[in-house]
N, C-alpha and C positions, 0 to 999 in steps of 0.2 A: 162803621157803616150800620151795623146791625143795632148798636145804641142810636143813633139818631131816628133810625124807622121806629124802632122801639117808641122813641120820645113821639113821635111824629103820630102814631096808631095810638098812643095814650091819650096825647093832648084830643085824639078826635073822639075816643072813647066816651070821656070824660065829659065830651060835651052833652050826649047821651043820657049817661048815669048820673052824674053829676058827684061821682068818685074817684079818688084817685087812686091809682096801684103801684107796686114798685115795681120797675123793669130789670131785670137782671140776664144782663146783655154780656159775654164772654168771647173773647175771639175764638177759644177751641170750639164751641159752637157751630162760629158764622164759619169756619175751615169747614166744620164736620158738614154745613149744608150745602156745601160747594161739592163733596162729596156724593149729594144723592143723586146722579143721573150714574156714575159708575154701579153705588150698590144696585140701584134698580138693574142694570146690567146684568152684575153679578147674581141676583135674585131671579132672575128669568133664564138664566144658564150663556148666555151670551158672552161672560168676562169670566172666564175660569182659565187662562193661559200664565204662562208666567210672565214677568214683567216683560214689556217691550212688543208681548207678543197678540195683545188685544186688540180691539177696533180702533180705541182711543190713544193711546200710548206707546204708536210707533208699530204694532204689527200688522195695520192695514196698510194696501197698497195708496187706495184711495182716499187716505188720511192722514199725511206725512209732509216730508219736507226733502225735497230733490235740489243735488249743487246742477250748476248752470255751464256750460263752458266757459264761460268766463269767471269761474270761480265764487260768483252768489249763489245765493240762493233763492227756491221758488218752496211754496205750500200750496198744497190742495187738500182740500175737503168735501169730498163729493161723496157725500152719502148716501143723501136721498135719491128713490131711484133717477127721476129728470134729471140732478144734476149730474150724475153719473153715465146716463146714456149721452148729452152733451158734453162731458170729456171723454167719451170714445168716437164720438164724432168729428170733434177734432182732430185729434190725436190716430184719427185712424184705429184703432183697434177694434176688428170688423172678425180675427180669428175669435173660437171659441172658448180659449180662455177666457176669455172677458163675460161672457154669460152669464159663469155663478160669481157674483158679487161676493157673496158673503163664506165663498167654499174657503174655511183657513188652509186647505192643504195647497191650493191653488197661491194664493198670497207670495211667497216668496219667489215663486217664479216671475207674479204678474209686475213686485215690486222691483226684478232686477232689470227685466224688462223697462219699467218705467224710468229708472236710472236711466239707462241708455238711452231712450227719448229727450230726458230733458237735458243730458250732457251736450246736445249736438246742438242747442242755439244759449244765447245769451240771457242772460233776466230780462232786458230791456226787452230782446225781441218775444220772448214768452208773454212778457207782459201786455206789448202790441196786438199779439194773436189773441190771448184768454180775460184778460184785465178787464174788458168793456161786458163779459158776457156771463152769463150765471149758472159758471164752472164752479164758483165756491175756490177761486184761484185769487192769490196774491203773493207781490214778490216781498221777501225777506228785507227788510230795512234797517239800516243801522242807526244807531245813534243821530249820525249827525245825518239821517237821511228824510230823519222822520215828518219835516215842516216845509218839504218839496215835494210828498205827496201828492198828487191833483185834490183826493179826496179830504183829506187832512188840512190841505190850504182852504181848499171853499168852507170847512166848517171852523175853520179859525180853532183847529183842536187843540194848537201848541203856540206858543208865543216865546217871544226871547228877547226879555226885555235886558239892555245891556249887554245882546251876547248871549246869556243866560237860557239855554232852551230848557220853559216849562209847561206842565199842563195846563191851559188856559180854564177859570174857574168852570167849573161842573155840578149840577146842570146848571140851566142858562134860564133863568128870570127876565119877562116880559118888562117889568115895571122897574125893578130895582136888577140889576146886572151887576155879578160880580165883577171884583177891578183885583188884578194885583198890584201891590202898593210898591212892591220890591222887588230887588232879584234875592235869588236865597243871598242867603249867608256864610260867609266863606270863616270854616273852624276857628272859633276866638276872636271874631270881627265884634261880639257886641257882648263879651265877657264886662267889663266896668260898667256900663250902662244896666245889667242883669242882675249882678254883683253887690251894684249900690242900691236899688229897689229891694232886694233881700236882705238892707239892712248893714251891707260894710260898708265901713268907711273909706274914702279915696285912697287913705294913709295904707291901708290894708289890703288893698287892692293892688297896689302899688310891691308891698312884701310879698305877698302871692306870687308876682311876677318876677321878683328878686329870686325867688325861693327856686321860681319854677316848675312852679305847681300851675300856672296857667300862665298862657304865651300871646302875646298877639299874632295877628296873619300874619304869616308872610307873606 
């Protein structure tokens, strides 16, 4: 991703200067800039807990993941203050724990608290209540849940061609629109075809497979 923008901010550069430059694009990098909203955190004294126990990474109440009585699960992310005074509005919580948002010593209370709220209805029914409303809520999806989304179905996020659930191409082109041509590739489905474009011969491809150094599907 970071090479492509890279490619993308050059080719425009260039139109400019009328120079070219080399981009040197690494993924410890594009990880490491995924990282600057935590250090910024940590830099203004805000992330100095130990693991688990920061705003982001499980020690807030209001930015976690709660199991459902029916054994899903639900996330909320309600940081800003709106969002967070409409998940006390719902959810009732009208005592004065709820006040200081940001107090950590209050956190493990307000979190076991919240446990026990979201234990007492279903995903389905939480989702009914907070789903439509800008709680910064959504329910935990599995695998195979992810293409019956409401939200997910109207933007045609995932598709499954043959069975196959994948991400449908990203972004989305006005003029030319990507298409997937396949479903992936099931391990050693297109070994000989790969095999022979690198130059072996069928005859060799074939020993390979005796040998057992490469298998087809099963």
């Amino acid at each position: 991703m970071m090479l492509a923008f890279g490619m993308v901010c050059g080719l425009l550069e260039t139109k400019s200067s009328g120079k070219g430059q080399i981009i040197d694009a690494a993924m410890l990098e594009g990880s490491a800039l995924l990282m600057a909203g935590v250090l910024l955190s940590k830099n203004a004294g805000s992330w100095n807990g130990p693991r688990g126990e920061n705003w982001l990474d499980g020690g807030a109440p209001f930015y976690n993941t709660y199991k459902c009585k029916d054994g899903e699960w639900i996330c909320i992310g309600c940081i800003e203050p709106q969002f967070y005074a409409l998940m006390r509005e719902q959810l009732k919580l009208e005592d004065k724990l709820w006040d200081q948002q940001w107090n950590k010593n209050l956190w493990p209370s307000q979190k076991k608290f919240l446990r026990e709220i979201f234990s007492k209805k279903t995903r389905e029914e939480w989702d009914n209540l907070l789903g439509n409303l800008d709680v910064c809520f959504a329910p935990v999806l599995s695998l195979d849940e992810i293409m019956d989304h409401p939200h997910n179905k109207a933007r045609k996020v995932f598709v499954a061609p043959e069975g196959n659930i994948q991400p449908a191409p990203a972004p989305r082109f006005s003029r030319t629109p990507g298409k997937i041509k396949s479903p992936p590739a099931k391990p050693g489905e297109n070994n000989s075809e790969v095999l022979e474009l690198w130059g072996f011969k069928p005859n060799e491809v074939e020993k390979l497979k005796e040998d057992k150094i490469i298998s087809d599907p099963e």
